[in-house]
N, C-alpha and C positions, 0 to 999 in steps of 0.2 A: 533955533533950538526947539527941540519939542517940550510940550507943555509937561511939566513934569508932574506927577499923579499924589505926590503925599507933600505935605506942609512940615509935618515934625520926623523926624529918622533918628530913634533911639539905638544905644548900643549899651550892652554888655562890657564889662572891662575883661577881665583875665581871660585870656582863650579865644578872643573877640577881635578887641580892637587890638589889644597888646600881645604878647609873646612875654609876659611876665614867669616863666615857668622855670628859671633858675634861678631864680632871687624867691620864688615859695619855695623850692625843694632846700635850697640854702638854708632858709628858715626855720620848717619843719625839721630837717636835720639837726638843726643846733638845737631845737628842745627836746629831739629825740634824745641827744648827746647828754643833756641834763639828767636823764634817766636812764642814761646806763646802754639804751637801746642803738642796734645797728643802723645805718644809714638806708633811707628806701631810694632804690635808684630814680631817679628822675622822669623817667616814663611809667612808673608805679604813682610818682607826686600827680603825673597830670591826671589818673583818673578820680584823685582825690580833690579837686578843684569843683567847687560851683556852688558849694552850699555858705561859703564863707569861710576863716581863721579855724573856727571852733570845730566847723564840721574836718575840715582838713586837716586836725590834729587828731581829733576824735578816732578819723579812719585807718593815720598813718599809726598810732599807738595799738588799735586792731588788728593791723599787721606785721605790729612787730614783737607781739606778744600780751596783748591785751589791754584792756579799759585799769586806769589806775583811780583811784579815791578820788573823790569830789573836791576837795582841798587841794592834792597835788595836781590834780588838771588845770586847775585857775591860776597856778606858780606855773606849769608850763608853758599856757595860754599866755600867761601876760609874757616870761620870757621870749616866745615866738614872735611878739608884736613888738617890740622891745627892740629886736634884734633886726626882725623884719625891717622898722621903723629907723632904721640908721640906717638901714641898706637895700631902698627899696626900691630903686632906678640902676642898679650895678649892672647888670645885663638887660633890665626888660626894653623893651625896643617896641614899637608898630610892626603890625606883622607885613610883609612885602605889598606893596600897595597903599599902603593906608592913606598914607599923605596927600597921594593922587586924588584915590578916591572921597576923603575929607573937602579937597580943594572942587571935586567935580560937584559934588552935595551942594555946596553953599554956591556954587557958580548959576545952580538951579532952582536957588530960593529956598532952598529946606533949610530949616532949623535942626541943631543936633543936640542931643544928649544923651545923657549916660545913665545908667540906673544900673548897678551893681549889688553885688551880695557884700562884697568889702565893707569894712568899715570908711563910714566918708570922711573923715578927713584924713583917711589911707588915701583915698579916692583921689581928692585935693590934691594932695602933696605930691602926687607919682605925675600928674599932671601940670603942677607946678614945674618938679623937675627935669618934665620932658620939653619941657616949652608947649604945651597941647590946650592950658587951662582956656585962652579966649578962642577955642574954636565952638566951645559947648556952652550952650545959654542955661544950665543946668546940668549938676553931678549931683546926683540920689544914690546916698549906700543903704546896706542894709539895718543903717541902726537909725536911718533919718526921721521913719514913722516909730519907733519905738520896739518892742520885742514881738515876733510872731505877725509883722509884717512886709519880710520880705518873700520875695521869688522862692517857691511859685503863687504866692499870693500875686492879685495884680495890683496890690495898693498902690505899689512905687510908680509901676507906667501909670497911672491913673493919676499921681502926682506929676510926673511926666508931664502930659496930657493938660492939668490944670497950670503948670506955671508956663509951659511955651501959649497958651490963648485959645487951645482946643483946635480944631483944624483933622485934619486925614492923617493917619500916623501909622507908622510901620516900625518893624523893633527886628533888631539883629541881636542874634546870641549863638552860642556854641553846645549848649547842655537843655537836658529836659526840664530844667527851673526855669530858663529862659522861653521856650517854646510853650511850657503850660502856663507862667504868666502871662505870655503878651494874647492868649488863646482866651485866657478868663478876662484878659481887659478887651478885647475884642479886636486884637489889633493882628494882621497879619506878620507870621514871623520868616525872615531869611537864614538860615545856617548854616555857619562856616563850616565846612570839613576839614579845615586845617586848625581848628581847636580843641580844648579839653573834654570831647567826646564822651559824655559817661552811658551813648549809646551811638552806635552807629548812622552816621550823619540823615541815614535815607526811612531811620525808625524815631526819628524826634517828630515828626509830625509838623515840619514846619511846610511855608507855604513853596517855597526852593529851597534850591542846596547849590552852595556855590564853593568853588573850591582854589578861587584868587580873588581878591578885593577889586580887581579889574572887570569882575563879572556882574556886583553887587548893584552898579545905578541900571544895566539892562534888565535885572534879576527885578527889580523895584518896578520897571515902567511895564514889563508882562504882566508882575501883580497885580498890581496898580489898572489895568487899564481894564 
């Protein structure tokens, strides 16, 4: 087998590794629901995706008739999390490939994990329930370093980076939080075209663009090489 070029292979969750995108639109609905507001269809949810809960409520209540009081956003927020949090493995699944390419990773001595905008013991739990948690020697959400250090800051890859032992590292993501963090940590990014896109896969500036998880270890060893 050829020598494979990176040590650690971070990943993204929603948009990424998973196909999470009906259990958030679920979500988001049901605290839209609480406020009176229409339901945003499902491929309106997905370009609401990447900034985290907050930002994803923030946008879909912009679209459905505006920003509401600072008090009634933190009743919706928690109810979204709430609701999300009872029911947050009902549809999400690996996106086609995942598994394969998981099992081809570790076949070739990479270390994996995650660094997400999610809340991490969201992170946790969806991992838990998918059966996924011992594939990643680390899950990093956005509330791990505290406020105003997530993606696209590179704090988290940079936490990444310090708990797998440091080594060659490359980061997989779907949106331009993921491509300008893994860019300010210094690390080459791959992007999926079959996820929550909040730009057009060939304008995030990553290092490929791949468009089946069956693409992503040749995509890495080009990089890489």
């Amino acid at each position: 087998m050829t020598s494979f070029p990176f040590d650690i292979v971070g990943f993204d969750l929603d948009g990424t590794l998973l196909d999470s995108l009906g259990d958030l639109a679920h979500a988001v609905n049901h605290a839209l629901a609480l406020e009176g507001r229409p339901a945003v269809p499902r491929d309106e949810v997905r370009g609401f995706v990447g900034g985290g809960a907050r930002k994803m409520l923030a946008n879909a209540l912009l679209a459905t008739g505006g920003a509401v009081e600072e008090n009634r956003f933190e009743q919706l927020h928690a109810a979204l999390l709430e609701y999300y949090t009872a029911n947050i493995a009902v549809e999400t699944r690996l996106f086609a490939g995942g598994e394969a390419m998981l099992d081809a990773l570790a076949a070739r001595g990479a270390k994996l994990a995650v660094v997400t905008n999610k809340l991490e013991h969201l992170a946790v739990k969806i991992f838990a329930e998918l059966g996924l948690s011992e594939r990643f020697y680390t899950v990093i959400g956005g509330d791990t370093l505290g406020p105003g250090r997530a993606k696209p800051q590179p704090d988290l890859i940079q936490l990444m980076l310090e708990r797998g032992g440091g080594g060659r590292a490359a980061y997989v993501g779907d949106t331009s939080y993921d491509t300008r963090a893994a860019a300010a940590a210094g690390l080459p990014c791959v992007a999926v075209a079959f996820g929550f896109n909040d730009l057009a896969p060939d304008e995030l500036g990553a290092a490929a663009v791949i468009g089946h998880f069956d693409e992503l270890v040749p995509a890495l060893q080009r990089i890489g090489s």
